[in-house]
N, C-alpha and C positions, 0 to 999 in steps of 0.2 A: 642614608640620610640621617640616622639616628646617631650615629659616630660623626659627623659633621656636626650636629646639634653638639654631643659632650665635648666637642672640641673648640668651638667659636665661644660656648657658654662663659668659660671662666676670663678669654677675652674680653668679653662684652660686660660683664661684673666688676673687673678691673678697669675699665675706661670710665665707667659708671663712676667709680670710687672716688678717682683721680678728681673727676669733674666737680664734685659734690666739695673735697677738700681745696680744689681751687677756689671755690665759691666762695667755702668760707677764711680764705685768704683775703679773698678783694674784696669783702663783705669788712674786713676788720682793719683791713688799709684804708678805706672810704672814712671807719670809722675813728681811727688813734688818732688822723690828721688835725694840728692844731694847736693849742696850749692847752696843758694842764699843770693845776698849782697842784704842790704836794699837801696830805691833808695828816698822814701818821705813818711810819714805819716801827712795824712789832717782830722786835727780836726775840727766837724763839729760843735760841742755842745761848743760855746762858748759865753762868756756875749756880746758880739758886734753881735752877731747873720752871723758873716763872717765866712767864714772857715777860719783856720790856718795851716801854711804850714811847717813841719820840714823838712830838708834836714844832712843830714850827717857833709855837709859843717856851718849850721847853729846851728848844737849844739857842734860840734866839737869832734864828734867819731863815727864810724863805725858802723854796727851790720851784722853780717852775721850767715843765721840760717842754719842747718843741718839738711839735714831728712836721715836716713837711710832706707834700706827696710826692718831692720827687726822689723820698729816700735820704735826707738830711734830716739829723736832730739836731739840736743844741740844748744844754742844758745851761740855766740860769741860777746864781746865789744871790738875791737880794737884788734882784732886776741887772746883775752883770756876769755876764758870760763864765761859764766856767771851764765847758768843755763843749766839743763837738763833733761829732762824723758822722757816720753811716748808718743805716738801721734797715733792714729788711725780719718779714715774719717767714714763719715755713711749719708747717706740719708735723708732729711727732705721732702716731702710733704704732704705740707699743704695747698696749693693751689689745688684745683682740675682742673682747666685750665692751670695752668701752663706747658708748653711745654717740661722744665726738671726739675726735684726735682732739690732744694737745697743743696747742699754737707756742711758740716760742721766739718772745721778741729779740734778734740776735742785733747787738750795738758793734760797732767796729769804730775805736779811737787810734789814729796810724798800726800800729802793729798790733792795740789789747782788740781783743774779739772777748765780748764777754755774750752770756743770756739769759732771760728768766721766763719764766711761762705766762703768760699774758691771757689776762682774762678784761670784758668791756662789758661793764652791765649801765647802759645810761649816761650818765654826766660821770659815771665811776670807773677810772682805769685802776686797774690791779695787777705790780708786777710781784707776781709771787717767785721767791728764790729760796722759801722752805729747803730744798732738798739741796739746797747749795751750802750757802752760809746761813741760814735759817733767818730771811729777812722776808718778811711781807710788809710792802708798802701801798699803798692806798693814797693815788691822786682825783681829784674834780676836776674834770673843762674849766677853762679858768674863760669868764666873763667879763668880758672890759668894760661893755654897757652895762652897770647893775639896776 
């Protein structure tokens, strides 16, 4: 019985896991769904070794992206269309200490598949691409009623 116990255990830990990272899949799908205006993107990777700060008001046009629930985005320049496809999240750990996986919002425009790690604190969507091209950008829910 006690070799049955060590054997079903690391099963049973592992469905555990799964379960817990699905949750917080459909936890963060319920929540991206919608409009968000862009609020700043801070470029980290640059020759002065400073970060660099764009603002909406500093380049002189808007973006506002869309996510749908059934797996469409669109993104917008100045309330017109600029691009659009596909968007699903998915789970990274690769940390074993880490306290929660990774999420990583993966876009698919016809052939580019790109992704950045996605983080939602409130009205605050955060796609961080640090370890990519050294871009964190930072959008708000965009409110049509103000």
């Amino acid at each position: 019985m006690r070799y049955l116990l060590y054997f079903l255990l690391p099963f049973l830990f592992a469905f555990g896991c799964e379960q817990k990272e699905d949750q917080i899949i459909s936890d963060l799908e319920g929540k991206i769904t919608g409009d968000w205006v862009w609020v700043k993107s801070t470029y980290y990777n640059t020759m002065s070794g400073m970060p660099y700060v764009l603002t909406p008001d500093s380049v002189g046009f808007s973006v506002r992206q869309y996510f749908s629930s059934d797996g469409t985005y669109v993104t917008f320049k100045n309330n017109m269309t600029e691009s659009s496809g596909i968007y699903w999240l998915e789970t990274v750990d690769y940390l074993e200490n880490a306290a929660q996986p990774e999420i990583r919002l993966y876009t698919q425009k016809e052939e580019y598949l790109s992704f950045v790690e996605l983080k939602i604190f409130g009205d605050s969507l955060i796609l961080d691409n640090t370890k990519g091209d050294g871009t964190l950008k930072l959008f708000r829910r965009y409110n049509q009623n103000p």
